[in-house]
PDBQT receptor file of N, H, CA, C and O in Angstrom, charges set to zero:
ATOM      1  N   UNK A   1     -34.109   8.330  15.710  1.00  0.00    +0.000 N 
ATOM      2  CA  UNK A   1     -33.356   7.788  14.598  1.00  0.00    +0.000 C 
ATOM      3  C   UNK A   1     -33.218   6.279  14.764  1.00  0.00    +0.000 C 
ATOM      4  O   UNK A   1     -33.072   5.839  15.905  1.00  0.00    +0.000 OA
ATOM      5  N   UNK A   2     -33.252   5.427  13.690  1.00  0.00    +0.000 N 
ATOM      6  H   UNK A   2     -33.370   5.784  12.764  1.00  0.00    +0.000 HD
ATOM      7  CA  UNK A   2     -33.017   4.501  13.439  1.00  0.00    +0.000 C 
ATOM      8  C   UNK A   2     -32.069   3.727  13.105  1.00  0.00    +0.000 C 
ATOM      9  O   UNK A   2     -31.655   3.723  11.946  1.00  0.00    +0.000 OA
ATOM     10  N   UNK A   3     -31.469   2.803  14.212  1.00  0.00    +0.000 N 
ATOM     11  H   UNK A   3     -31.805   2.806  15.154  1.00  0.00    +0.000 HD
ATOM     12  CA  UNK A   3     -29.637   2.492  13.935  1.00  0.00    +0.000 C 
ATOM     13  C   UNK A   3     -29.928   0.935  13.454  1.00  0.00    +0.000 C 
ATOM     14  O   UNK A   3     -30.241   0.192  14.383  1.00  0.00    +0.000 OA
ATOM     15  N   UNK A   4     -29.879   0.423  12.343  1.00  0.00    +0.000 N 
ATOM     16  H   UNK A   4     -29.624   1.026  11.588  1.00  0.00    +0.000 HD
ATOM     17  CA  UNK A   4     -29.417  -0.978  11.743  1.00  0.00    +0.000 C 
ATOM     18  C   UNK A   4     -28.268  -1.141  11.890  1.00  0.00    +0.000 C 
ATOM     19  O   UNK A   4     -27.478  -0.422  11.279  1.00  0.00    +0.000 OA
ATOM     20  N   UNK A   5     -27.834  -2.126  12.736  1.00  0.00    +0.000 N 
ATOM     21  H   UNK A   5     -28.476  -2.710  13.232  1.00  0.00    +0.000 HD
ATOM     22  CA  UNK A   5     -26.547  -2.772  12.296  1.00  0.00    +0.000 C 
ATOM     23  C   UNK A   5     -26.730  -4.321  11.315  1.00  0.00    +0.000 C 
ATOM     24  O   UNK A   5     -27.695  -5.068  11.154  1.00  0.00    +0.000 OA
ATOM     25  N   UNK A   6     -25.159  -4.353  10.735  1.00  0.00    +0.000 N 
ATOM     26  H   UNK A   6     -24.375  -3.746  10.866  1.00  0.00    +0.000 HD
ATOM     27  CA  UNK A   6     -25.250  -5.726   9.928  1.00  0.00    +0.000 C 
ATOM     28  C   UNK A   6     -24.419  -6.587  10.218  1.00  0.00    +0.000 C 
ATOM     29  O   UNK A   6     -23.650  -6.315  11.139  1.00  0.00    +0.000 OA
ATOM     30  N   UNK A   7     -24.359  -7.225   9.888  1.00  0.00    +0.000 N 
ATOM     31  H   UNK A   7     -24.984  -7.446   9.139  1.00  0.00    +0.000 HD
ATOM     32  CA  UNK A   7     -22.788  -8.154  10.187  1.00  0.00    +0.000 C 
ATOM     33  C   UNK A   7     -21.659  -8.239   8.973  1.00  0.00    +0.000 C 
ATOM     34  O   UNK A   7     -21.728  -7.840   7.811  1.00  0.00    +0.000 OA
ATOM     35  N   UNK A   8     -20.813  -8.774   9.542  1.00  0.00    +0.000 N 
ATOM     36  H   UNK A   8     -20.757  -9.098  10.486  1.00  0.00    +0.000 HD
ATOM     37  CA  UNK A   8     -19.623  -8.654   8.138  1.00  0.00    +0.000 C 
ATOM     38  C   UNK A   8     -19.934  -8.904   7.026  1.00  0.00    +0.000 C 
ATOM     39  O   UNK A   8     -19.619  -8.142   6.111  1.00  0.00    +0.000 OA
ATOM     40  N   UNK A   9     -20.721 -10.177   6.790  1.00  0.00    +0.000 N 
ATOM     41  H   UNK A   9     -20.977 -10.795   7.533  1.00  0.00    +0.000 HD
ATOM     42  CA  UNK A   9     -21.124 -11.168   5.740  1.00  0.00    +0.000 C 
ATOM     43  C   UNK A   9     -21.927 -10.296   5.151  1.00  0.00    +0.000 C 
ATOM     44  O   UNK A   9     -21.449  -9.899   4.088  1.00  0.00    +0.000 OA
ATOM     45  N   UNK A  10     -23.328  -9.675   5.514  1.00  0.00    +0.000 N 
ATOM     46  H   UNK A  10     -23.716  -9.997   6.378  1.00  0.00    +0.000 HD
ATOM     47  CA  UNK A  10     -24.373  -8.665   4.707  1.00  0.00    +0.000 C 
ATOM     48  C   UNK A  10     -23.577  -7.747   4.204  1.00  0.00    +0.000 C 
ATOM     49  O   UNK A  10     -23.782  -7.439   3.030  1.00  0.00    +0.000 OA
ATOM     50  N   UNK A  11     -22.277  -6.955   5.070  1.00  0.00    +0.000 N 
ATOM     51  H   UNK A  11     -22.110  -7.205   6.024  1.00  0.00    +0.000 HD
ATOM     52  CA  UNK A  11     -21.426  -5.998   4.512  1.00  0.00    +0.000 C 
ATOM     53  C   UNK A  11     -20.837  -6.350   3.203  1.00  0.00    +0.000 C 
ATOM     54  O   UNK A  11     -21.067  -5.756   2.150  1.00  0.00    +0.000 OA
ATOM     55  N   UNK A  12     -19.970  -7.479   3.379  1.00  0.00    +0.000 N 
ATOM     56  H   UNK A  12     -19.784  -7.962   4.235  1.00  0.00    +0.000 HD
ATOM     57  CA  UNK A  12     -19.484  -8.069   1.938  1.00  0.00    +0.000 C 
ATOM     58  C   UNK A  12     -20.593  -8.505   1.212  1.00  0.00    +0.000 C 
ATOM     59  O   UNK A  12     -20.287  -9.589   0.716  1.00  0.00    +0.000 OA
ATOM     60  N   UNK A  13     -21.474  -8.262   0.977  1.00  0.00    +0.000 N 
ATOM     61  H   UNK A  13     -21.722  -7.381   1.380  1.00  0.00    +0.000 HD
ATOM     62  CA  UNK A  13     -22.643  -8.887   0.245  1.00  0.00    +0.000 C 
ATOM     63  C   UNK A  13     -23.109  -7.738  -0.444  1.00  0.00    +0.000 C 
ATOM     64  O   UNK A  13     -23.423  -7.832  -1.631  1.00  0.00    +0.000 OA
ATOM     65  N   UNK A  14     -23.190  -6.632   0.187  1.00  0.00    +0.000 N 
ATOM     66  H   UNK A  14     -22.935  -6.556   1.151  1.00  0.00    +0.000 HD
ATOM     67  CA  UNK A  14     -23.618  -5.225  -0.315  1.00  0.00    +0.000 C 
ATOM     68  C   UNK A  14     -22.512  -4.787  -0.670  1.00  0.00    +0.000 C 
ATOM     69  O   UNK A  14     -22.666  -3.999  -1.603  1.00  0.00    +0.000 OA
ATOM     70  N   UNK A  15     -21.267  -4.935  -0.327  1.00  0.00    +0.000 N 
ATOM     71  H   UNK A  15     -21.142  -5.575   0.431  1.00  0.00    +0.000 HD
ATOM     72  CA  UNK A  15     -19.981  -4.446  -1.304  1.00  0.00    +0.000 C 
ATOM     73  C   UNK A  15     -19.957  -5.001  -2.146  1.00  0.00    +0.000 C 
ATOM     74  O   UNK A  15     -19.315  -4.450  -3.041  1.00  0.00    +0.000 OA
ATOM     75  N   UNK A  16     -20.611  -6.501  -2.551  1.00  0.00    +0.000 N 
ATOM     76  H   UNK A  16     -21.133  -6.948  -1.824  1.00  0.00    +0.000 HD
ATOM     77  CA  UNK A  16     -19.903  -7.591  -3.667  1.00  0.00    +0.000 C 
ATOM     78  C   UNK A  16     -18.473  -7.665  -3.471  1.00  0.00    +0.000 C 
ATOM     79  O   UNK A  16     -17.719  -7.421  -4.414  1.00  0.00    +0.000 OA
ATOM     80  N   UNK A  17     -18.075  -7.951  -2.437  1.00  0.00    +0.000 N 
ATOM     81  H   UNK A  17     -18.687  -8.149  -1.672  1.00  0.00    +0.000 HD
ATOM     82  CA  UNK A  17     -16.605  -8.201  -2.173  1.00  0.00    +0.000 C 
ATOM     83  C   UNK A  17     -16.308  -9.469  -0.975  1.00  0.00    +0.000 C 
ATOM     84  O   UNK A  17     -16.921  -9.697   0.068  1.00  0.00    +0.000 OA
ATOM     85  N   UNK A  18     -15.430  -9.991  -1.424  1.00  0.00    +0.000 N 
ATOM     86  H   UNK A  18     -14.932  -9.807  -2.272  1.00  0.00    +0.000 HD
ATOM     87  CA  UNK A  18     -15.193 -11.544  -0.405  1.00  0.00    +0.000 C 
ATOM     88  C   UNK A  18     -15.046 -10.986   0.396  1.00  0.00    +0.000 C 
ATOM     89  O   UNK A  18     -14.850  -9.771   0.361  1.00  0.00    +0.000 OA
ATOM     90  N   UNK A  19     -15.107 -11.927   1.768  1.00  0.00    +0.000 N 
ATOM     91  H   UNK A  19     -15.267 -12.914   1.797  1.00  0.00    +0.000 HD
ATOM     92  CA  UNK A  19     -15.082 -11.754   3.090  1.00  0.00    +0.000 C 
ATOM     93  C   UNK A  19     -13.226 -11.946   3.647  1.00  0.00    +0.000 C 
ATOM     94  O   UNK A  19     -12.729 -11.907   4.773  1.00  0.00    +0.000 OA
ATOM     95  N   UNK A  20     -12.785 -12.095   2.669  1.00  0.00    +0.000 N 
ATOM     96  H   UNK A  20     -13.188 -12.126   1.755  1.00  0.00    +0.000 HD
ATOM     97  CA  UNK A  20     -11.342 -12.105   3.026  1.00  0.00    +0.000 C 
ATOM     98  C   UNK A  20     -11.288 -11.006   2.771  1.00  0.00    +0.000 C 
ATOM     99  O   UNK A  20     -11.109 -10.286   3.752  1.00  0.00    +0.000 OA
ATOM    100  N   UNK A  21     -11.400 -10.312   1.441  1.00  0.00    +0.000 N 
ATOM    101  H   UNK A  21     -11.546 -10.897   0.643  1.00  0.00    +0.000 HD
ATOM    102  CA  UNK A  21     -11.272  -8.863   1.240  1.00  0.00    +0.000 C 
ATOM    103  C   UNK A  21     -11.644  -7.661   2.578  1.00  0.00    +0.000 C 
ATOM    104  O   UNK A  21     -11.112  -6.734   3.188  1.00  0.00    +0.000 OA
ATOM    105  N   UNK A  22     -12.777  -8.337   2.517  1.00  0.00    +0.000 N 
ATOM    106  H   UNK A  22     -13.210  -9.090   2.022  1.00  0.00    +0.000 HD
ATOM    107  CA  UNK A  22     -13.307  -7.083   3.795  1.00  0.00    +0.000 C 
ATOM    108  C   UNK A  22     -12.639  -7.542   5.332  1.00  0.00    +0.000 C 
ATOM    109  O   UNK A  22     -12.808  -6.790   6.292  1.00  0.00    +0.000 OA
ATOM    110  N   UNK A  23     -12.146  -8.369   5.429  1.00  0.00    +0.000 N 
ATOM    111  H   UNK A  23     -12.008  -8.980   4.650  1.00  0.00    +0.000 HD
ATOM    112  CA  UNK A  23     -11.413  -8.639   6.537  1.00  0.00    +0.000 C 
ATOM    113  C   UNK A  23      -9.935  -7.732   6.270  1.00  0.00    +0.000 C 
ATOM    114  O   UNK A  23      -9.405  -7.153   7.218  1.00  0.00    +0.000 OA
ATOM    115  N   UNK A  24      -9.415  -7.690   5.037  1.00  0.00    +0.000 N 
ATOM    116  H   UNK A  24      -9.846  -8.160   4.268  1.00  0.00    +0.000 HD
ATOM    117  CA  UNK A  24      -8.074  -6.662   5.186  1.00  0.00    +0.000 C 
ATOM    118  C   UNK A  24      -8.704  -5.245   5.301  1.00  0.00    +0.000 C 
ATOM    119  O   UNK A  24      -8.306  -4.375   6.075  1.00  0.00    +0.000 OA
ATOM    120  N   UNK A  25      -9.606  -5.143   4.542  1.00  0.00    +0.000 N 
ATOM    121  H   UNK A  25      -9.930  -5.850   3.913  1.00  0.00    +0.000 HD
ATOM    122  CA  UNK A  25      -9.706  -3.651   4.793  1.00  0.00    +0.000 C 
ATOM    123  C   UNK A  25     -10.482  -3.133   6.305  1.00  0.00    +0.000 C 
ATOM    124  O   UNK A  25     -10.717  -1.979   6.661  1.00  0.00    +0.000 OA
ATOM    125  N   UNK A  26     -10.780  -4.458   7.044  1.00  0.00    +0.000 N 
ATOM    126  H   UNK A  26     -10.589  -5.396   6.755  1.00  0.00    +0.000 HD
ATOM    127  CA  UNK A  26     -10.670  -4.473   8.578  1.00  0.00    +0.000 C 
ATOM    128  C   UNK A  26      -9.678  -3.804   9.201  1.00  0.00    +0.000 C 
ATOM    129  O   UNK A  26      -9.662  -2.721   9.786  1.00  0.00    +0.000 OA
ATOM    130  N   UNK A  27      -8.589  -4.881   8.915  1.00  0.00    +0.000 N 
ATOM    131  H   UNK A  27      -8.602  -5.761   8.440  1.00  0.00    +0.000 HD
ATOM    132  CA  UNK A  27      -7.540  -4.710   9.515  1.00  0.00    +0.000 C 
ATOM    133  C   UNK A  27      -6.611  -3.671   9.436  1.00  0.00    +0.000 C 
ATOM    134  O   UNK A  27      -5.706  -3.418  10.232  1.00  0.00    +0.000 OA
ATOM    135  N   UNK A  28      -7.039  -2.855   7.980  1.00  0.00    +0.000 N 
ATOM    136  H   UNK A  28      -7.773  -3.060   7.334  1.00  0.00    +0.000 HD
ATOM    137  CA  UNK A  28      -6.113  -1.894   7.548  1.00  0.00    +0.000 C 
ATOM    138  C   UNK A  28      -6.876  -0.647   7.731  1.00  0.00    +0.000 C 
ATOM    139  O   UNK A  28      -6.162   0.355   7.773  1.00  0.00    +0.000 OA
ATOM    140  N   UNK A  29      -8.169  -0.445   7.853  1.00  0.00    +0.000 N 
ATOM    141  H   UNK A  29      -8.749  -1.259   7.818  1.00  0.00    +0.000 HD
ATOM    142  CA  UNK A  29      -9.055   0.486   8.489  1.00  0.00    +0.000 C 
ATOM    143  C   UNK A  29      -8.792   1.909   7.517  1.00  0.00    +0.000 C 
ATOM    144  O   UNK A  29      -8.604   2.977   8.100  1.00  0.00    +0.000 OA
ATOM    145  N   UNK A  30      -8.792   1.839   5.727  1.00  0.00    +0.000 N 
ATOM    146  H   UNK A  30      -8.944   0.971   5.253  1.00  0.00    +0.000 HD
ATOM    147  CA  UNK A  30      -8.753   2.977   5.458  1.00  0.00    +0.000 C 
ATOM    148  C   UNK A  30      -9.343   3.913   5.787  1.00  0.00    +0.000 C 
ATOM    149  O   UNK A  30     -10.236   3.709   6.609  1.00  0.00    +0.000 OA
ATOM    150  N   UNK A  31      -9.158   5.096   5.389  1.00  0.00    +0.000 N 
ATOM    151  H   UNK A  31      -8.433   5.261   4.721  1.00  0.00    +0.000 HD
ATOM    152  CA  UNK A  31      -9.934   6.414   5.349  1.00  0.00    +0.000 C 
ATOM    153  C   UNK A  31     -11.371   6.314   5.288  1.00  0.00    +0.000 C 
ATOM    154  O   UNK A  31     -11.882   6.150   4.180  1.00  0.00    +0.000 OA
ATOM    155  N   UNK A  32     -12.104   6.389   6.323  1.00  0.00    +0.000 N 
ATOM    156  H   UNK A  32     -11.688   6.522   7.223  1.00  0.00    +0.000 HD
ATOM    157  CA  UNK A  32     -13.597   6.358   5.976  1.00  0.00    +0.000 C 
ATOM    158  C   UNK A  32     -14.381   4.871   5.950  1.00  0.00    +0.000 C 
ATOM    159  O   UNK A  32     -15.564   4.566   5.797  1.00  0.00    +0.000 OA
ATOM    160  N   UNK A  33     -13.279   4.171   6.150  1.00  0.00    +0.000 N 
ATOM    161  H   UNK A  33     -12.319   4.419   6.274  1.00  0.00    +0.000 HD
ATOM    162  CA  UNK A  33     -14.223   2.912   6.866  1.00  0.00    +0.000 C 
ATOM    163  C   UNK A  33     -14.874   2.671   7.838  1.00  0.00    +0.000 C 
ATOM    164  O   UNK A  33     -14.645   2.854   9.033  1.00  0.00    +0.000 OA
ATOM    165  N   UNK A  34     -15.816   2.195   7.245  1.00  0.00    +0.000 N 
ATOM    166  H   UNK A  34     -16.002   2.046   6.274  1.00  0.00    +0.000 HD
ATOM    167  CA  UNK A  34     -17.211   2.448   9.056  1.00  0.00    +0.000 C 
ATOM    168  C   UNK A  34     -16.690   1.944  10.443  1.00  0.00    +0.000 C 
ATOM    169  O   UNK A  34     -15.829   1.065  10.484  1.00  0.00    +0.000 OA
ATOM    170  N   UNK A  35     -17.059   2.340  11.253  1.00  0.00    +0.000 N 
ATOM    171  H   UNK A  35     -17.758   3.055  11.220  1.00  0.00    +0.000 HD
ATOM    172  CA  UNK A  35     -16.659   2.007  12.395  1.00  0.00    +0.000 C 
ATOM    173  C   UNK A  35     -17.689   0.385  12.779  1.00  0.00    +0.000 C 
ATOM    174  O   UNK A  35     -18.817   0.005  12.464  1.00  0.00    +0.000 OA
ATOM    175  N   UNK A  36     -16.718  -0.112  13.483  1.00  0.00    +0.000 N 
ATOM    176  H   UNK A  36     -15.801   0.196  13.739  1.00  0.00    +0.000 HD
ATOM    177  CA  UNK A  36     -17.294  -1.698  14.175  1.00  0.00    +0.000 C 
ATOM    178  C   UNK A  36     -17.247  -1.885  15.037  1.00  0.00    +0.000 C 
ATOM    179  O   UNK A  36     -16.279  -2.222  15.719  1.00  0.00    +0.000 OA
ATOM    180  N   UNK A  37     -18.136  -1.748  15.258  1.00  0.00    +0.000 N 
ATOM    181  H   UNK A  37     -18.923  -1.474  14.704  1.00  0.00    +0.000 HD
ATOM    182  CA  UNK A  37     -18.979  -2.367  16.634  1.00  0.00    +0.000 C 
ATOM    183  C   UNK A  37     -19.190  -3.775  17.560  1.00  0.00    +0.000 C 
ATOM    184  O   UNK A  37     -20.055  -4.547  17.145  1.00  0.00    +0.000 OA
ATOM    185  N   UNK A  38     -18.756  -3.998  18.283  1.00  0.00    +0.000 N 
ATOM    186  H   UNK A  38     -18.053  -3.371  18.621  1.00  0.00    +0.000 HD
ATOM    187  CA  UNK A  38     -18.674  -5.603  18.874  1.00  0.00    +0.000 C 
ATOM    188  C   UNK A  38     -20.191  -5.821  19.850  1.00  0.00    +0.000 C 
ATOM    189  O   UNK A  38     -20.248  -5.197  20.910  1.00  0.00    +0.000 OA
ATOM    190  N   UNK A  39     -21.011  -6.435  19.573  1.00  0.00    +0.000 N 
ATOM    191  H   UNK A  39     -20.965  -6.942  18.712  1.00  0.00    +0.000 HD
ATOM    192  CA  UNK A  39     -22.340  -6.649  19.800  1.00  0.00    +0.000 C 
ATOM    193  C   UNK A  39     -22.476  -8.205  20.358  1.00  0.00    +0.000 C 
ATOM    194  O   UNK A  39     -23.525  -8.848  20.319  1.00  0.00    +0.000 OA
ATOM    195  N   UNK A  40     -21.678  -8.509  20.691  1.00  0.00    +0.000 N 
ATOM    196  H   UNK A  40     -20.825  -7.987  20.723  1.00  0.00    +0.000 HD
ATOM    197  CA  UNK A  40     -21.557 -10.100  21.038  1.00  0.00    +0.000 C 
ATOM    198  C   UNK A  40     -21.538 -10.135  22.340  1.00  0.00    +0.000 C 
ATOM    199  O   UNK A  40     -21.147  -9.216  23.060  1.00  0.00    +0.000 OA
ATOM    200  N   UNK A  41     -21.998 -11.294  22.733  1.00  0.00    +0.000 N 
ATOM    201  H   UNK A  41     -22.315 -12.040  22.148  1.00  0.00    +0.000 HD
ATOM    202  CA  UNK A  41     -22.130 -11.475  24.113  1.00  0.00    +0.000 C 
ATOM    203  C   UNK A  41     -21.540 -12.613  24.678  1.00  0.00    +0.000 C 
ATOM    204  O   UNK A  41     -22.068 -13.588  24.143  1.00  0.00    +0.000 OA
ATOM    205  N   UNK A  42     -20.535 -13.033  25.662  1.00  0.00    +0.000 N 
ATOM    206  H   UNK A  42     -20.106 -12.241  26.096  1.00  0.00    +0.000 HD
ATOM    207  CA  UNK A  42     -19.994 -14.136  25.548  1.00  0.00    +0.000 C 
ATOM    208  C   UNK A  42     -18.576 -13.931  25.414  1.00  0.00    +0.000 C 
ATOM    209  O   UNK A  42     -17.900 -12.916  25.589  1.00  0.00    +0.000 OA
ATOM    210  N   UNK A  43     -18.222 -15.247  25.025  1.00  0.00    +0.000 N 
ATOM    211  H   UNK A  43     -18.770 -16.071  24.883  1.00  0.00    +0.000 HD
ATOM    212  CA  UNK A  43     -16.475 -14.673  24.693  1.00  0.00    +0.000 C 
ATOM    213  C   UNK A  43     -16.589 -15.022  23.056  1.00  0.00    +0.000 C 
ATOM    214  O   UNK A  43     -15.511 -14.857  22.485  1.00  0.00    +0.000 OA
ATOM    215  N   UNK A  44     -17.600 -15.439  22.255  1.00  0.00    +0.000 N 
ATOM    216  H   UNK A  44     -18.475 -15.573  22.719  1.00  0.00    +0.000 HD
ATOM    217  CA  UNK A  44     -17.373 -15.112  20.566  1.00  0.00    +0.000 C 
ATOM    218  C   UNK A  44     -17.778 -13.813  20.370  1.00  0.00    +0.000 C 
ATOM    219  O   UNK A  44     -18.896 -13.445  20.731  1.00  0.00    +0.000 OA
ATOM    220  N   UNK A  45     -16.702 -12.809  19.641  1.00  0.00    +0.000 N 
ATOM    221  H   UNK A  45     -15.794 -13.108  19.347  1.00  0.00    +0.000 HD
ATOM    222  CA  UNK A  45     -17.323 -11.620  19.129  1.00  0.00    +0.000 C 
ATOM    223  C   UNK A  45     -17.953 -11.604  18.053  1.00  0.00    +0.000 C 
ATOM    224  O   UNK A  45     -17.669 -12.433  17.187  1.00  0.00    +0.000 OA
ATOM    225  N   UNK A  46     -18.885 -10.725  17.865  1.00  0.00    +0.000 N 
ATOM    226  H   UNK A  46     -19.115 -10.052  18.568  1.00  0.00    +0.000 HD
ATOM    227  CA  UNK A  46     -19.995 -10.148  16.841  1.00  0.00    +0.000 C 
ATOM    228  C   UNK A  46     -19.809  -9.398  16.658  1.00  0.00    +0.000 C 
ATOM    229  O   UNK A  46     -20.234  -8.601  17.494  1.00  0.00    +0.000 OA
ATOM    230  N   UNK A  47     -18.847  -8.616  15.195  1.00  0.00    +0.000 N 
ATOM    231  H   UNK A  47     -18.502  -9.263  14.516  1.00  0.00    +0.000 HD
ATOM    232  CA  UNK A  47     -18.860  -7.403  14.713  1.00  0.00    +0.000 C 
ATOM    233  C   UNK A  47     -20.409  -7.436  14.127  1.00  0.00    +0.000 C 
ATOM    234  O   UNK A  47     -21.096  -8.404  13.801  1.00  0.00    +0.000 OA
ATOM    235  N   UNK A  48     -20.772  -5.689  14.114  1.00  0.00    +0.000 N 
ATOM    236  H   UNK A  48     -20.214  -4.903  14.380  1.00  0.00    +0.000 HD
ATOM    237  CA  UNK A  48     -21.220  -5.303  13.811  1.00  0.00    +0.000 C 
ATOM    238  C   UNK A  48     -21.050  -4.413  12.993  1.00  0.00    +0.000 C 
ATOM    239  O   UNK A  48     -19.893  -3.994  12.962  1.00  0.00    +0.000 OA
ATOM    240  N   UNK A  49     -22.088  -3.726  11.979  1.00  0.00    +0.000 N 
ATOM    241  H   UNK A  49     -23.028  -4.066  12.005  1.00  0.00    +0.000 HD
ATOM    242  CA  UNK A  49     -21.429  -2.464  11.463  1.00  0.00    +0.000 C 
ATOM    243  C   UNK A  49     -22.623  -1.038  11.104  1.00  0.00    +0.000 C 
ATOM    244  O   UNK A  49     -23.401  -1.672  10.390  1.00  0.00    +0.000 OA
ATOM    245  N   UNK A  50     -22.851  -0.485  11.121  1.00  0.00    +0.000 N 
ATOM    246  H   UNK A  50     -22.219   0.030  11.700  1.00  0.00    +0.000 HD
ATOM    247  CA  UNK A  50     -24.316   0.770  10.960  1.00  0.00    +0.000 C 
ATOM    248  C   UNK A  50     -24.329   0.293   9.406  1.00  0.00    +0.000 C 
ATOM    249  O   UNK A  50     -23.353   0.113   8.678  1.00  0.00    +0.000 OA
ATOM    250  N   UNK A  51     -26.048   0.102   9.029  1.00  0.00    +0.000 N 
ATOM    251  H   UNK A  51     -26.841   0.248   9.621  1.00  0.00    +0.000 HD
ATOM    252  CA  UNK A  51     -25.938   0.666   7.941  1.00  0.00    +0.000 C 
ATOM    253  C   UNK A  51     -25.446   1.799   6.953  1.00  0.00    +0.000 C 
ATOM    254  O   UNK A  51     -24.734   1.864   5.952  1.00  0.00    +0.000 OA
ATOM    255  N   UNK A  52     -26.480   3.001   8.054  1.00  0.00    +0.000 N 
ATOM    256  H   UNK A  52     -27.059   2.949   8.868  1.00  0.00    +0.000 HD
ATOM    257  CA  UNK A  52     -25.908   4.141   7.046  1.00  0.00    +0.000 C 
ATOM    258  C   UNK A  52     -24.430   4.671   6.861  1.00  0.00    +0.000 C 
ATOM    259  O   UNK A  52     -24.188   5.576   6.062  1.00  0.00    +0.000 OA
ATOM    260  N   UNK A  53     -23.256   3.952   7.786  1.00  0.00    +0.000 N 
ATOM    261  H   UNK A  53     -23.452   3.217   8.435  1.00  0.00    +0.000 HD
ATOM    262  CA  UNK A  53     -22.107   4.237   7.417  1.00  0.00    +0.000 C 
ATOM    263  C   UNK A  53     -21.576   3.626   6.596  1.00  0.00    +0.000 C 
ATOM    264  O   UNK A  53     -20.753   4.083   5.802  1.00  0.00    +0.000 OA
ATOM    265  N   UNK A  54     -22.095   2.103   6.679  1.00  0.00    +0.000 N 
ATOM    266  H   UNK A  54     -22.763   1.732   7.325  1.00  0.00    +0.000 HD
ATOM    267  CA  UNK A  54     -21.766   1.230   5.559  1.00  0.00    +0.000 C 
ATOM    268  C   UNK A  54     -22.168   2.073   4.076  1.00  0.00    +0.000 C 
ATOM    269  O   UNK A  54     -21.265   2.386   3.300  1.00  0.00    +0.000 OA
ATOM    270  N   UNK A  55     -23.368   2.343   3.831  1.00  0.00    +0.000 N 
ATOM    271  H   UNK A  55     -24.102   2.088   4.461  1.00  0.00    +0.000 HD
ATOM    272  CA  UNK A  55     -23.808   2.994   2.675  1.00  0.00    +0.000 C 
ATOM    273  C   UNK A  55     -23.142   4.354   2.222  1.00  0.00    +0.000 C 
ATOM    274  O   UNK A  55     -23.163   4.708   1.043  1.00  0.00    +0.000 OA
ATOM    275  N   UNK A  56     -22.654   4.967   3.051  1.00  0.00    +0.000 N 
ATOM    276  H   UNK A  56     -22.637   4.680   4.008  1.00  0.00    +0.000 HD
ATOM    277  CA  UNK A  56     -22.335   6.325   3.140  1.00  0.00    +0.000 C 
ATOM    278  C   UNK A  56     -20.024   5.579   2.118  1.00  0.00    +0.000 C 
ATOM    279  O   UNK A  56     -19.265   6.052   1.271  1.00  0.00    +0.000 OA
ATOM    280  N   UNK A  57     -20.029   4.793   2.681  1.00  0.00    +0.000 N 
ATOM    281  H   UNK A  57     -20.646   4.409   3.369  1.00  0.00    +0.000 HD
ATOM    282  CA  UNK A  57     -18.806   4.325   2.744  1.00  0.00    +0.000 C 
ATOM    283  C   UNK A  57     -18.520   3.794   1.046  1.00  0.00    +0.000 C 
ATOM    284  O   UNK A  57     -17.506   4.061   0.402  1.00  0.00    +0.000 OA
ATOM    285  N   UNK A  58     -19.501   3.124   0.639  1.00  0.00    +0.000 N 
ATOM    286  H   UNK A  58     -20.325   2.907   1.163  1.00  0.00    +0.000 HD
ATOM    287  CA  UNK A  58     -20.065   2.152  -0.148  1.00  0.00    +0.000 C 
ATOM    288  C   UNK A  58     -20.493   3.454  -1.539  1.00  0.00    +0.000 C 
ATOM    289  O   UNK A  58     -20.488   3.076  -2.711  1.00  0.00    +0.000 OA
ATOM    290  N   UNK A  59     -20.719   4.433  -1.301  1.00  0.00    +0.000 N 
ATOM    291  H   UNK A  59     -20.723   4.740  -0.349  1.00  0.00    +0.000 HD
ATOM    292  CA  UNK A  59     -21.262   5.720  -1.965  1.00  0.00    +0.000 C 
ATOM    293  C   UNK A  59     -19.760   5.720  -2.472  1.00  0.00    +0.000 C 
ATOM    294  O   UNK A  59     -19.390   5.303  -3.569  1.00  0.00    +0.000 OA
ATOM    295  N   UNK A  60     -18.983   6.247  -1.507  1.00  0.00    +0.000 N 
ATOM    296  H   UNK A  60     -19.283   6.586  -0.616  1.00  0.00    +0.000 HD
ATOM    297  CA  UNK A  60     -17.545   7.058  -1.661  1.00  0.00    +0.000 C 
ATOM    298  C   UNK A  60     -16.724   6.347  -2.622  1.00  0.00    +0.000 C 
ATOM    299  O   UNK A  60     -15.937   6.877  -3.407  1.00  0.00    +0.000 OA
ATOM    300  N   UNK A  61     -17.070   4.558  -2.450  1.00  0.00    +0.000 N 
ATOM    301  H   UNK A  61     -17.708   4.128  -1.812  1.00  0.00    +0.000 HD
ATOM    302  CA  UNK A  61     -16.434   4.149  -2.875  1.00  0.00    +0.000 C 
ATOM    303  C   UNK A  61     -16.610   3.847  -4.644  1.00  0.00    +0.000 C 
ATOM    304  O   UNK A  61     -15.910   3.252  -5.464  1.00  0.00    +0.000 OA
ATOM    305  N   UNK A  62     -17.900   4.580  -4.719  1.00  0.00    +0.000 N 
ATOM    306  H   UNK A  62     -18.469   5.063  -4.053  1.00  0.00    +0.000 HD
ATOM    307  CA  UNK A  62     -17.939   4.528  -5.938  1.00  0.00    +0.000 C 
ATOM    308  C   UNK A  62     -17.209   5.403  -7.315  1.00  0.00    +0.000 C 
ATOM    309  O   UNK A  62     -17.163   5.115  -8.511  1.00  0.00    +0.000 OA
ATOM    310  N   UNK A  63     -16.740   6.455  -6.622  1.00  0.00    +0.000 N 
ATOM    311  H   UNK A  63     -16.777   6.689  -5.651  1.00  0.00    +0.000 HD
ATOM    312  CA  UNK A  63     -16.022   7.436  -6.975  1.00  0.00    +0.000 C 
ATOM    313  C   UNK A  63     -14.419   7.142  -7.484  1.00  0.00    +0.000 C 
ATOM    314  O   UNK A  63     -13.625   7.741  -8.210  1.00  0.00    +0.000 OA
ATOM    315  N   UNK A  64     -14.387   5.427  -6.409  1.00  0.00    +0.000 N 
ATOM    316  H   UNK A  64     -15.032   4.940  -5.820  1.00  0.00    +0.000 HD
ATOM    317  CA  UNK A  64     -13.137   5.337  -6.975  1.00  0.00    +0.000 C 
ATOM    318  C   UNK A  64     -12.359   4.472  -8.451  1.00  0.00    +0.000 C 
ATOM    319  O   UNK A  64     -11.159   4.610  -8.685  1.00  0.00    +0.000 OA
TER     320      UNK A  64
């Protein structure tokens, strides 16, 4: 299997949603928000995030 990760910015880009936005729903971690991944090396972190959870997430959210 094939794991893509993205970074925040591609995430808000494929949500069409600001990066402030997706930073609360970071922080507030609803129901079914993808899990993040820290991929950084160093002391700056690099979230990461899976595609297909992003998409899977991004699906659900169309419903709403």
């Amino acid at each position: 299997m094939d794991t893509r990760f993205i970074t925040a910015d591609e995430f808000a880009r494929l949500a069409r949603i600001s990066r402030r936005t997706l930073n609360r729903y970071r922080r507030d971690r609803p129901s079914g928000f993808p899990t993040e991944y820290d991929i950084g090396r160093g002391t700056k972190p690099r979230p990461r995030f899976r595609l297909d959870e992003v998409q899977k997430w991004l699906d659900s959210r169309a419903l709403w």
